[in-house]
N, C-alpha and C positions, 0 to 999 in steps of 0.2 A: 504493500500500500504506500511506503515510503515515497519510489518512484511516480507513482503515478500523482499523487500530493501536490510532488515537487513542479513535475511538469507543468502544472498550472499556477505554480508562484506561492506556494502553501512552503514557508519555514516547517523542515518537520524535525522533531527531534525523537530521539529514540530509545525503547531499556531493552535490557535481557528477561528482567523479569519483574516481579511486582515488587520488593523490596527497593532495585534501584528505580523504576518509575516513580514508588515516594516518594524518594529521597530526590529525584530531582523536580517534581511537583512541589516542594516544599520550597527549591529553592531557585528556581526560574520560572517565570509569568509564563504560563500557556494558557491559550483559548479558549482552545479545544485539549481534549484527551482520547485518543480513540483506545478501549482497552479489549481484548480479549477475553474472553469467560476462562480458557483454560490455560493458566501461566505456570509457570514448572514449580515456583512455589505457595502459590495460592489461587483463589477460584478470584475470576475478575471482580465481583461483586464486590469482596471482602477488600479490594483495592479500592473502588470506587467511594464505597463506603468510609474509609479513611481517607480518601482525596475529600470529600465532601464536608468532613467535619471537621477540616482545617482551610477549606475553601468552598464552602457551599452555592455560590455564583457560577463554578465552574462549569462549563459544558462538557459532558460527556456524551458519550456512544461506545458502545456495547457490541462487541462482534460475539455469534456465538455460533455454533453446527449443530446445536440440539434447539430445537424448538422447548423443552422441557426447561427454559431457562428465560422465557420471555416474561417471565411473575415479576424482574425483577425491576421492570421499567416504573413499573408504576411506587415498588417499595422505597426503591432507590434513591427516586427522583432524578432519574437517568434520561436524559434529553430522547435517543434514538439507539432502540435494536437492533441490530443488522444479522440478517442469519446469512451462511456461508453457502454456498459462492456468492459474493458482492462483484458483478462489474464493476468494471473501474468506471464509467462513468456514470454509475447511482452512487459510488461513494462519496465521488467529487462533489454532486447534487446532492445532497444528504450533509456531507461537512456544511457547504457551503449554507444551506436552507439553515443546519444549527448555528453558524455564524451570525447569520443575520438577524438570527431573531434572542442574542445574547441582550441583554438588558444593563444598562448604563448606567451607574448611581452618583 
């Protein structure tokens, strides 16, 4: 997804797993979050989840390949679920759509 991001002028930065995605959510501004449901060391949710209650504004999006995991848009307060395979160009449409509708304070 990185590439494809890029190609259209989208800054992306990237982790290995949910620990360093914290840790760099913590400590550089991002917009967006696009995270994964299945990270090697934890479930996306329980990332989001911790992104949220140190930055609740943030937008996120949610990749997953089980449909059994879409409960959590709503628990979350997760902007957009995306199930797998994502075209690349709904993901673009989809970042873009959760960009725009980020809210200002």
């Amino acid at each position: 997804y990185t590439l494809v991001l890029e190609s259209v002028g989208y800054s992306v930065d990237t982790a290995r797993n949910g620990v360093e995605a914290l840790f760099k959510s913590k400590k550089v501004h991002h917009d967006l979050i696009i995270i994964d449901m299945n990270l090697p060391d934890m479930l996306g949710n329980q990332l989001a989840e911790q992104i949220k209650e140190e930055k609740p504004d943030i937008k996120i999006i949610m990749i997953t390949g089980y449909s059994s995991y879409m409960y959590v848009l709503d628990e979350l307060n997760i902007d957009e679920m995306l199930m797998k395979p994502i075209p690349p160009e709904d993901l673009v449409e989809i970042a873009k759509k959760t960009l725009t509708t980020k809210e200002y304070y």
